[in-house]
PyMOL Python script that loads the backbone (N, CA, C, O; Angstrom):
from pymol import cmd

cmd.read_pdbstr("""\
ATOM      1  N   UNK A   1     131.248  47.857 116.441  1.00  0.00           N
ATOM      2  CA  UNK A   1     131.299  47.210 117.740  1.00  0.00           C
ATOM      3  C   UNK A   1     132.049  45.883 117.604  1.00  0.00           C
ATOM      4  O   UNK A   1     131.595  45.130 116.742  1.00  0.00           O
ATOM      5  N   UNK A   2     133.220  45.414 118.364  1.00  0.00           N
ATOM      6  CA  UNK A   2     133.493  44.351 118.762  1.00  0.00           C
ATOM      7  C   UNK A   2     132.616  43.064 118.358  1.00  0.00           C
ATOM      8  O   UNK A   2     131.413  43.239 118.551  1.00  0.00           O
ATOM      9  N   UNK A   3     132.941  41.918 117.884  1.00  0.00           N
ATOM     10  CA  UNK A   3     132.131  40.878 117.735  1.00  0.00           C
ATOM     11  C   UNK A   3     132.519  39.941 118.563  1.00  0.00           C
ATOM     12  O   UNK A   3     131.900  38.887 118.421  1.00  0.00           O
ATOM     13  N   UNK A   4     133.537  39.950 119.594  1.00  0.00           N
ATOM     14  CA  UNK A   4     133.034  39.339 120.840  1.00  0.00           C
ATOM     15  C   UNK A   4     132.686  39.541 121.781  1.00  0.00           C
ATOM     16  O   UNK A   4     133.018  38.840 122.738  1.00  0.00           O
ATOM     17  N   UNK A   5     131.499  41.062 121.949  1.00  0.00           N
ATOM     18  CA  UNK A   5     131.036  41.224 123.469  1.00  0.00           C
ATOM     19  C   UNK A   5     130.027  39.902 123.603  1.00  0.00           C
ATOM     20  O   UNK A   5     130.030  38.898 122.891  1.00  0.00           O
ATOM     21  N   UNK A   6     129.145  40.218 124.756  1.00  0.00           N
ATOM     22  CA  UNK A   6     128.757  39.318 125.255  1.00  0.00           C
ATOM     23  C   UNK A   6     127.472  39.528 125.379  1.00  0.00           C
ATOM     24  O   UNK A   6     127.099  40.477 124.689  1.00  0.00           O
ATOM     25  N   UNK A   7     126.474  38.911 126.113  1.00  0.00           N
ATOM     26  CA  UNK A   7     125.139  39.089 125.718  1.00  0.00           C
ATOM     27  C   UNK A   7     124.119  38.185 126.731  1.00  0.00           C
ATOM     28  O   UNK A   7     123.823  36.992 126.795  1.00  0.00           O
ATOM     29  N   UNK A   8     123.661  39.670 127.653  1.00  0.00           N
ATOM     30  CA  UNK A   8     122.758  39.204 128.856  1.00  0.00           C
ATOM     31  C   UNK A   8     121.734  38.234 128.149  1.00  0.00           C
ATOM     32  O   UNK A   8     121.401  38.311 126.966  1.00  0.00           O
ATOM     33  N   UNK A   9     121.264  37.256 129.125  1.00  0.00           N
ATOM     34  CA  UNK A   9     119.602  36.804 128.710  1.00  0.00           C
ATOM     35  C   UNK A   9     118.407  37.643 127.827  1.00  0.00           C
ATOM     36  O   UNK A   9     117.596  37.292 126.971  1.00  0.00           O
ATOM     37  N   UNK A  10     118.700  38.815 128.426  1.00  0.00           N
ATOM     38  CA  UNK A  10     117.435  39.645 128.192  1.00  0.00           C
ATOM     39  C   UNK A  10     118.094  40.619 126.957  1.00  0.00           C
ATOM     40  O   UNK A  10     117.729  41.790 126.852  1.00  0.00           O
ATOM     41  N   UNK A  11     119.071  40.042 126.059  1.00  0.00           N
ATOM     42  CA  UNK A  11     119.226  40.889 124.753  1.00  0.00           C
ATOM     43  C   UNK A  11     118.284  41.029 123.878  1.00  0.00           C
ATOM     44  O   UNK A  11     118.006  42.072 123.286  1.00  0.00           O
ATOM     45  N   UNK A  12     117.822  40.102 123.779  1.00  0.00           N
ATOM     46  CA  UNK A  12     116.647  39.751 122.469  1.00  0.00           C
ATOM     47  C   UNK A  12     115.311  40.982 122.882  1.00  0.00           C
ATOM     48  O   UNK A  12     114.806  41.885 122.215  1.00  0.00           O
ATOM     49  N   UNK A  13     115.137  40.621 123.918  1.00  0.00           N
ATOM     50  CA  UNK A  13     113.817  41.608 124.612  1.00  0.00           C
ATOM     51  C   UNK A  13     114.442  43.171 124.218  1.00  0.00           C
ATOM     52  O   UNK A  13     113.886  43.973 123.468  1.00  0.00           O
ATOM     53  N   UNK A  14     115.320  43.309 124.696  1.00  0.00           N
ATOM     54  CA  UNK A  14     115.932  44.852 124.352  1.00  0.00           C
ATOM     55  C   UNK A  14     115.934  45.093 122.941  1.00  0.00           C
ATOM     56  O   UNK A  14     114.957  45.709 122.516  1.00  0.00           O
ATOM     57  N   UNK A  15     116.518  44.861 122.395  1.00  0.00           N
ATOM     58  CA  UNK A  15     116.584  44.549 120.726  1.00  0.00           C
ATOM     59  C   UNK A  15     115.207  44.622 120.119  1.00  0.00           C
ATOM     60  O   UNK A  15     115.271  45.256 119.066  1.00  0.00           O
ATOM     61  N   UNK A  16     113.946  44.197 120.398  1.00  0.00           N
ATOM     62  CA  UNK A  16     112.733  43.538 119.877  1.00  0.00           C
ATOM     63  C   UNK A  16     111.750  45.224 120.553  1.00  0.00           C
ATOM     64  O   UNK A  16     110.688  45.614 120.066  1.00  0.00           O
ATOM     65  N   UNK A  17     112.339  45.772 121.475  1.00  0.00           N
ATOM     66  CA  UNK A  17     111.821  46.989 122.276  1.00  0.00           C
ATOM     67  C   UNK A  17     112.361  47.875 121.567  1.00  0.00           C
ATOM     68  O   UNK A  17     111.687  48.902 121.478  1.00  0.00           O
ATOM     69  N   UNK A  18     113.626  47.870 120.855  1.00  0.00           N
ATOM     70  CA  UNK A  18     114.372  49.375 120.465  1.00  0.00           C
ATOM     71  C   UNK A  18     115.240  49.687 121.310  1.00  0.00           C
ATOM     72  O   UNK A  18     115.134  50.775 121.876  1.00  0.00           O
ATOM     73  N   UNK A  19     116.077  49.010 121.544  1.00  0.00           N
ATOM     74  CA  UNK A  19     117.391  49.480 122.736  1.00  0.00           C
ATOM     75  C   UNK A  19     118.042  49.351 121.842  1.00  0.00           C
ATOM     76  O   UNK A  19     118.286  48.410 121.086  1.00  0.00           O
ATOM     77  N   UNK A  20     118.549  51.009 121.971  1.00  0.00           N
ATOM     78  CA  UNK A  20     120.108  51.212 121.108  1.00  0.00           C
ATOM     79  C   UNK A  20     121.287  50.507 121.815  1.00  0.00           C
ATOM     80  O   UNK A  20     121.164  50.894 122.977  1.00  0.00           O
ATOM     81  N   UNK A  21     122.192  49.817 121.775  1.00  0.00           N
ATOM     82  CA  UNK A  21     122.722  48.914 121.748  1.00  0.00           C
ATOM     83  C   UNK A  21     124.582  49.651 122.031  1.00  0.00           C
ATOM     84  O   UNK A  21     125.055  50.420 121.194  1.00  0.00           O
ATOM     85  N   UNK A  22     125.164  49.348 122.953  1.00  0.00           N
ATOM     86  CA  UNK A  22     126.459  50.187 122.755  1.00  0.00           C
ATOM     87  C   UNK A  22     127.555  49.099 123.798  1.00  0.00           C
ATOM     88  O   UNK A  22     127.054  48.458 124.722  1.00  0.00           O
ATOM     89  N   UNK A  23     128.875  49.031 123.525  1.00  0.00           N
ATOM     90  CA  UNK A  23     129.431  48.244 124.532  1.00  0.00           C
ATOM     91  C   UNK A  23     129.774  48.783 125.676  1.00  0.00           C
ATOM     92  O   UNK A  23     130.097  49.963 125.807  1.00  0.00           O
ATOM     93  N   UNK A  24     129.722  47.915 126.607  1.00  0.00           N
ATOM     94  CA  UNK A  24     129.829  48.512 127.789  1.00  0.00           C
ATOM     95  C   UNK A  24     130.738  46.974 129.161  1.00  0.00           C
ATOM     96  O   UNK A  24     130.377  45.964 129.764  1.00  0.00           O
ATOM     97  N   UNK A  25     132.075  47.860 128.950  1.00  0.00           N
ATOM     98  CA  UNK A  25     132.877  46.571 129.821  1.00  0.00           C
ATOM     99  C   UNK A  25     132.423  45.250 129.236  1.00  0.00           C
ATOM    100  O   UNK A  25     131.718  44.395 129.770  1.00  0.00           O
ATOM    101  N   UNK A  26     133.027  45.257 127.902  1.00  0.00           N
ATOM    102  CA  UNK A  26     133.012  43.728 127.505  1.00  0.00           C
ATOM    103  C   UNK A  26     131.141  43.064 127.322  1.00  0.00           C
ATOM    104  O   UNK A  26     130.847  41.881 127.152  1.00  0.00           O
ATOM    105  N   UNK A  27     130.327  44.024 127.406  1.00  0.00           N
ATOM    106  CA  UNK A  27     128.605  43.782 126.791  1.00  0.00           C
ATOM    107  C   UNK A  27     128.066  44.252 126.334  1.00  0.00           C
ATOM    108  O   UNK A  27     128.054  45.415 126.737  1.00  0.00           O
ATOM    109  N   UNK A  28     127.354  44.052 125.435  1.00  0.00           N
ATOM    110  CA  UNK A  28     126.202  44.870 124.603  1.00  0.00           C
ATOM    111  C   UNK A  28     125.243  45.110 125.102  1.00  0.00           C
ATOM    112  O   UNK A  28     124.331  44.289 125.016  1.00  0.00           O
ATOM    113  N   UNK A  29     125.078  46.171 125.732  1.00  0.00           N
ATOM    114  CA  UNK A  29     124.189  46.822 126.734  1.00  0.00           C
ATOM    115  C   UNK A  29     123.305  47.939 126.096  1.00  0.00           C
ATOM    116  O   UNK A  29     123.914  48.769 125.421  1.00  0.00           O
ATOM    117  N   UNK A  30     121.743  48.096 126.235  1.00  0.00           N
ATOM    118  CA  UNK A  30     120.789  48.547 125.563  1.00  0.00           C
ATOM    119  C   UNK A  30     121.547  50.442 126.560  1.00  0.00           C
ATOM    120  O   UNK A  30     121.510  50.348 127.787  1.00  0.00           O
ATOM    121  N   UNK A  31     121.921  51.378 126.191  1.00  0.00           N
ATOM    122  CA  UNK A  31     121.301  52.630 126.949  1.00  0.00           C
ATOM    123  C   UNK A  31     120.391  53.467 126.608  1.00  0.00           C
ATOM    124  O   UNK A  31     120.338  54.514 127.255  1.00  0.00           O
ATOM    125  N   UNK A  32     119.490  53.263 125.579  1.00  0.00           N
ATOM    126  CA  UNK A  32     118.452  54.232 125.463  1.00  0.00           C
ATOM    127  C   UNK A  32     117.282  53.297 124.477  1.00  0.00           C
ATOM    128  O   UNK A  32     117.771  52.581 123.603  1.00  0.00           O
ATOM    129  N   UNK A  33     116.394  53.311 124.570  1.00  0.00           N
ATOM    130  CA  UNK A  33     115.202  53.194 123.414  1.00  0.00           C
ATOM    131  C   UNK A  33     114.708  54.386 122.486  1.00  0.00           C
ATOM    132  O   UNK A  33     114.628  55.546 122.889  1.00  0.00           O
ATOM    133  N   UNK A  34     114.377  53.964 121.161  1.00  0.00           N
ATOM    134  CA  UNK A  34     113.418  54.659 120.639  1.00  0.00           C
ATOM    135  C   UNK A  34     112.881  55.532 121.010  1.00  0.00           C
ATOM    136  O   UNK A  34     113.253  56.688 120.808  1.00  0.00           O
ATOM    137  N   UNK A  35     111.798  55.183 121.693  1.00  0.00           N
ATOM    138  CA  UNK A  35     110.753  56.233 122.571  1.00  0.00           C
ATOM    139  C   UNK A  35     111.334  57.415 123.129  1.00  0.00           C
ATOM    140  O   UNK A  35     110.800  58.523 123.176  1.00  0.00           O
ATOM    141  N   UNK A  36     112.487  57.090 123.555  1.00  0.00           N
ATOM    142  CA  UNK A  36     113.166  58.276 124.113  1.00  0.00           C
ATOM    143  C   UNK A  36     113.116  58.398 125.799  1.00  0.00           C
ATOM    144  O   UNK A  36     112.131  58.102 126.474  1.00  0.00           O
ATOM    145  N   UNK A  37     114.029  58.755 126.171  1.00  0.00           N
ATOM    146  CA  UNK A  37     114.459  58.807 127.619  1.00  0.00           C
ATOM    147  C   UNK A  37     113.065  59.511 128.572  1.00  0.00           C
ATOM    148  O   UNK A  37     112.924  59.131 129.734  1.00  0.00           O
ATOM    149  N   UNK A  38     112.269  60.350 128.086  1.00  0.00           N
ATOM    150  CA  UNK A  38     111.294  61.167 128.601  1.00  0.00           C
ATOM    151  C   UNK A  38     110.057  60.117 128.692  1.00  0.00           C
ATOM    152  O   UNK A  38     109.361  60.097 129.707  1.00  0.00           O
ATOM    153  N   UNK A  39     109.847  59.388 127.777  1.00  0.00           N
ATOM    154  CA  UNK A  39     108.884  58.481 127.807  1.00  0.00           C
ATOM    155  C   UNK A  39     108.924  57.165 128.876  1.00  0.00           C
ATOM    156  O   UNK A  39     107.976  56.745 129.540  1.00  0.00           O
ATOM    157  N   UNK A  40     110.417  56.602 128.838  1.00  0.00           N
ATOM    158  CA  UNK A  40     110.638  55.823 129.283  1.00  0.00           C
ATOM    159  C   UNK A  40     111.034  56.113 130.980  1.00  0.00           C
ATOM    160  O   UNK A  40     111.013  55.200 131.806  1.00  0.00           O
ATOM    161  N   UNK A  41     111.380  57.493 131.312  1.00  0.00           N
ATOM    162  CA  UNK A  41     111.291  57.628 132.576  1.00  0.00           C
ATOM    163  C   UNK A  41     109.685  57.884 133.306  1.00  0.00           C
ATOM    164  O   UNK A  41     109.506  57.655 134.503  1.00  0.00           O
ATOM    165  N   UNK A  42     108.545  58.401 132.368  1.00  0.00           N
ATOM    166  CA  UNK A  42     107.235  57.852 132.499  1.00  0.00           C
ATOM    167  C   UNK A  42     106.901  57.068 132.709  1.00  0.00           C
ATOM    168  O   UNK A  42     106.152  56.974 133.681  1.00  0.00           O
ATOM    169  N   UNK A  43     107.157  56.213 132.106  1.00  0.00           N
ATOM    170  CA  UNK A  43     106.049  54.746 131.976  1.00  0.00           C
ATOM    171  C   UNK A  43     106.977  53.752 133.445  1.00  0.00           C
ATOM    172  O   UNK A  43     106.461  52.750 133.940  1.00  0.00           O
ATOM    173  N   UNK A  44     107.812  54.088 133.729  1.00  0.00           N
ATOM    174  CA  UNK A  44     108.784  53.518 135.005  1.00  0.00           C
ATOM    175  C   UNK A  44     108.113  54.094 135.748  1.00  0.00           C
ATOM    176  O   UNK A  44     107.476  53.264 136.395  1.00  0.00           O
ATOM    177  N   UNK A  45     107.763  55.564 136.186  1.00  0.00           N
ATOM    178  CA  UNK A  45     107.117  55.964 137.315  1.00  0.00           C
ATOM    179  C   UNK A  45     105.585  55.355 137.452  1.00  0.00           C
ATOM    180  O   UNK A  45     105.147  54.939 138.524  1.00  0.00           O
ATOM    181  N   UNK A  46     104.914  55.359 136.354  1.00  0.00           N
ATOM    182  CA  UNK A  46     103.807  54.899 136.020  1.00  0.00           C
ATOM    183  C   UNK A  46     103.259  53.050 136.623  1.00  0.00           C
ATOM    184  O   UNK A  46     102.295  52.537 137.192  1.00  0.00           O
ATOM    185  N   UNK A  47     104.726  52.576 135.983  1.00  0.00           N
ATOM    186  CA  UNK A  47     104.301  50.728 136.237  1.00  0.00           C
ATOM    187  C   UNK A  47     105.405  50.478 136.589  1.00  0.00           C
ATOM    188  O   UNK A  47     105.344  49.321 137.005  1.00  0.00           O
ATOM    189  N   UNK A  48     106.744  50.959 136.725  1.00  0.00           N
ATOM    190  CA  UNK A  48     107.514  50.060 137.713  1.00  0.00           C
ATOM    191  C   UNK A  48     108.331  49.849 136.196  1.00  0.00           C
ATOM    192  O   UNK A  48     107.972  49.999 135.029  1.00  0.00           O
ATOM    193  N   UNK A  49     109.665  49.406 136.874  1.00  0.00           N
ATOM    194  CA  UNK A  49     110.933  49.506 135.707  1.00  0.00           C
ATOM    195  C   UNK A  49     111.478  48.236 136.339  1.00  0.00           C
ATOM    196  O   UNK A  49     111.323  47.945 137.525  1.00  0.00           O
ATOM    197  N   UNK A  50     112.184  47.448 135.370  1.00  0.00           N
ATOM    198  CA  UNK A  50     113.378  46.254 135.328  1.00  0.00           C
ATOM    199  C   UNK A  50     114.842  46.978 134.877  1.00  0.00           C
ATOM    200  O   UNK A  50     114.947  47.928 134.101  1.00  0.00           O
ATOM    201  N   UNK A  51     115.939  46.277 135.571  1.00  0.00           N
ATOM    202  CA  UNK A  51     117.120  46.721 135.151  1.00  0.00           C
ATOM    203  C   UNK A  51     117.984  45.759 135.109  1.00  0.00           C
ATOM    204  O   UNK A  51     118.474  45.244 136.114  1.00  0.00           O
ATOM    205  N   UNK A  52     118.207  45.480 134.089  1.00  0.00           N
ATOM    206  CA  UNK A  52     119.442  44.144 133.627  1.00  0.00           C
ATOM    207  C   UNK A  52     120.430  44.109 134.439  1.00  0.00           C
ATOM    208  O   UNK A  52     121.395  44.757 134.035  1.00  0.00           O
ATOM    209  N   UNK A  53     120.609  43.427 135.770  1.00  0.00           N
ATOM    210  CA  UNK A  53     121.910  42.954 135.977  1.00  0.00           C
ATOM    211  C   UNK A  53     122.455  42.050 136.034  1.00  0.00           C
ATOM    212  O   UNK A  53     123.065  41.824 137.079  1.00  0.00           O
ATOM    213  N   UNK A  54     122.506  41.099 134.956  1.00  0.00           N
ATOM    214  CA  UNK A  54     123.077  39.684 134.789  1.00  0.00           C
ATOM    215  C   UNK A  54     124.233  40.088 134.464  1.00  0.00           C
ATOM    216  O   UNK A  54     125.077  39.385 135.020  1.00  0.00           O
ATOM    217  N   UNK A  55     124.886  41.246 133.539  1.00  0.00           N
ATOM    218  CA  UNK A  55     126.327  41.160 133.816  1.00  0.00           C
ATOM    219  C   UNK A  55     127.062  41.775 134.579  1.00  0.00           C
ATOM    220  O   UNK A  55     128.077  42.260 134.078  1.00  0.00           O
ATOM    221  N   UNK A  56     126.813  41.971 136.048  1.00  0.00           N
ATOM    222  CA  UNK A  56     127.091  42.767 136.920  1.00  0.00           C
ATOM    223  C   UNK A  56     127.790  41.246 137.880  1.00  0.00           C
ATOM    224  O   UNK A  56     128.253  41.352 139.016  1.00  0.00           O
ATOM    225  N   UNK A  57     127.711  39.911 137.097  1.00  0.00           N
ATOM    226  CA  UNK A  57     128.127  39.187 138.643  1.00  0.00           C
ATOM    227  C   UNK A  57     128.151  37.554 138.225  1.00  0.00           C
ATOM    228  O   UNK A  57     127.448  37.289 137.250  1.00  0.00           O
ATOM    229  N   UNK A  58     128.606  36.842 138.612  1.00  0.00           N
ATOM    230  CA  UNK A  58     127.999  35.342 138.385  1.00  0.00           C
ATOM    231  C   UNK A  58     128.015  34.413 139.759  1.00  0.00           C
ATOM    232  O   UNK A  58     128.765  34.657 140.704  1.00  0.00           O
ATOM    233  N   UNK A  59     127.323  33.602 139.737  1.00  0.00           N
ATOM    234  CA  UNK A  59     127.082  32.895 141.011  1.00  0.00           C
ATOM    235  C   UNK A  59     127.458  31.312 140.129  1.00  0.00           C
ATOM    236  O   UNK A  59     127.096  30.781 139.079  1.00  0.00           O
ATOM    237  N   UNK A  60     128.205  31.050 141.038  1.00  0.00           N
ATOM    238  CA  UNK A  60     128.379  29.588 140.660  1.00  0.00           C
ATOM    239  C   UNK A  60     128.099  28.507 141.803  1.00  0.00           C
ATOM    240  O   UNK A  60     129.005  28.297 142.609  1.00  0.00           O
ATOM    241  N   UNK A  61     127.216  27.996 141.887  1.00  0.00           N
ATOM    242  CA  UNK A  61     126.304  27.126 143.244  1.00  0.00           C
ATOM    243  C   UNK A  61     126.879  25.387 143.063  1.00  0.00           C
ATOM    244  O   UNK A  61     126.402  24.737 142.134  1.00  0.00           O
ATOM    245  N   UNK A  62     127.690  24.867 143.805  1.00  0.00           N
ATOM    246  CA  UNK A  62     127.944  23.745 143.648  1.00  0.00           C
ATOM    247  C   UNK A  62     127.456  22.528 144.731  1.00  0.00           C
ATOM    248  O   UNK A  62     127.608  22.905 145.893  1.00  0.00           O
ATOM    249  N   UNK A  63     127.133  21.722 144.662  1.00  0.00           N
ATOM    250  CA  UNK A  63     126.033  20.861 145.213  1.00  0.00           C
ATOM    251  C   UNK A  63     126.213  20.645 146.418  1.00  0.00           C
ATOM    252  O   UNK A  63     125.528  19.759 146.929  1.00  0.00           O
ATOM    253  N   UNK A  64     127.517  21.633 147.538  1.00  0.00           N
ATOM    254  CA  UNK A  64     127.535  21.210 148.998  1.00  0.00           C
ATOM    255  C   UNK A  64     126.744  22.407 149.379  1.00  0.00           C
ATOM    256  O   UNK A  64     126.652  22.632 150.585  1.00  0.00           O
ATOM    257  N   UNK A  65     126.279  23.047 148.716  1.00  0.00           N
ATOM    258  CA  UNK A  65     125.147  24.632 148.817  1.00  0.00           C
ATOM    259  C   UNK A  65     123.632  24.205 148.698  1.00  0.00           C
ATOM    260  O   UNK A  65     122.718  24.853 149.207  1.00  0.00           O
ATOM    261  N   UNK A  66     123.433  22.818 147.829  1.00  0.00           N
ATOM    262  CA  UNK A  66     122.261  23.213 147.252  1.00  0.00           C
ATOM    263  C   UNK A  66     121.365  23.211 148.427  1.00  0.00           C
ATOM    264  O   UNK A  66     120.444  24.028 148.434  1.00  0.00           O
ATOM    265  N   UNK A  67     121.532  22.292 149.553  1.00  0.00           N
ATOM    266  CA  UNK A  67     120.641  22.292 150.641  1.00  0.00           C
ATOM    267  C   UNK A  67     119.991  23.360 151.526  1.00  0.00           C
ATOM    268  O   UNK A  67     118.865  23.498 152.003  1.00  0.00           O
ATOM    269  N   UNK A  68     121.315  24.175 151.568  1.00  0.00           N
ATOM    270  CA  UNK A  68     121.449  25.362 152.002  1.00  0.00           C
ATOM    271  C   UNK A  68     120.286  26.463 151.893  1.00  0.00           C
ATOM    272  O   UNK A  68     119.578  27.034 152.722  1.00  0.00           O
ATOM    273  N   UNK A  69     120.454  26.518 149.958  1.00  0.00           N
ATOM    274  CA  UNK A  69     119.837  27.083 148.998  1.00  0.00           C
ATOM    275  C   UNK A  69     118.313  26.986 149.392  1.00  0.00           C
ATOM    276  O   UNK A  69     117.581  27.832 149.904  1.00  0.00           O
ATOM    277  N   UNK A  70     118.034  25.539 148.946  1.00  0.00           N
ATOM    278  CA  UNK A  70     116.453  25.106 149.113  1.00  0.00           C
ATOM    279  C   UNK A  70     115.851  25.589 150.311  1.00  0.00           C
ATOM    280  O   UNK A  70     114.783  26.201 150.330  1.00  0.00           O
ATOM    281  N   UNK A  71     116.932  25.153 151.879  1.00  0.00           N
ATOM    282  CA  UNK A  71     116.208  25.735 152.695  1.00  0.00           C
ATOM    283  C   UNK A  71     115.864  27.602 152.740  1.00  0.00           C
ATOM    284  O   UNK A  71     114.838  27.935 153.334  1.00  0.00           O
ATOM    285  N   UNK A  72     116.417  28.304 152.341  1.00  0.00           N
ATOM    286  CA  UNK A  72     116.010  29.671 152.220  1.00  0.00           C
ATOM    287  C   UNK A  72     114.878  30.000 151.329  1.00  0.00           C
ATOM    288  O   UNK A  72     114.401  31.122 151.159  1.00  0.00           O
ATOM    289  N   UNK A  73     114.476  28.808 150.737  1.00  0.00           N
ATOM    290  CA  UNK A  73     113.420  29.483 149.663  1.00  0.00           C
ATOM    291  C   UNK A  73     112.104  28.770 150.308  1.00  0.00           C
ATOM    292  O   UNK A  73     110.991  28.975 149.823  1.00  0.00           O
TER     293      UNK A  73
END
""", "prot")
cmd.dss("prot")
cmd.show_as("cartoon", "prot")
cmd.util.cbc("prot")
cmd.orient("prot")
């Protein structure tokens, strides 16, 4: 693999779980665990699943927004 892909927040967590690890458009993106695809489409129906999309986008917020921002939350 490339040694300059790139690397969501949530690499370490994937990595530390067993996500096989493969590049994908310039990231090292987990597509399968250990456990195996059968398990892991279980335990999603079971408790609910997360799906990494931090490299799907970037937001860059510059301070004539932030007001904006605050008021929506």
């Amino acid at each position: 693999m490339p040694k300059d892909l790139k690397r969501t927040p949530l690499y370490s967590w994937h990595k530390e779980h067993g996500g096989q690890m493969i590049e994908f458009v310039g990231w090292e993106m987990p597509v399968a665990y250990e456990r195996g695809i059968l398990e892991e489409h279980l335990s999603t129906r079971k408790f609910g699943g997360l799906f990494d999309i931090s490299h799907m986008g970037r937001l860059l917020i510059r301070e004539s927004m932030r007001s904006l921002l605050c008021s929506m939350s």
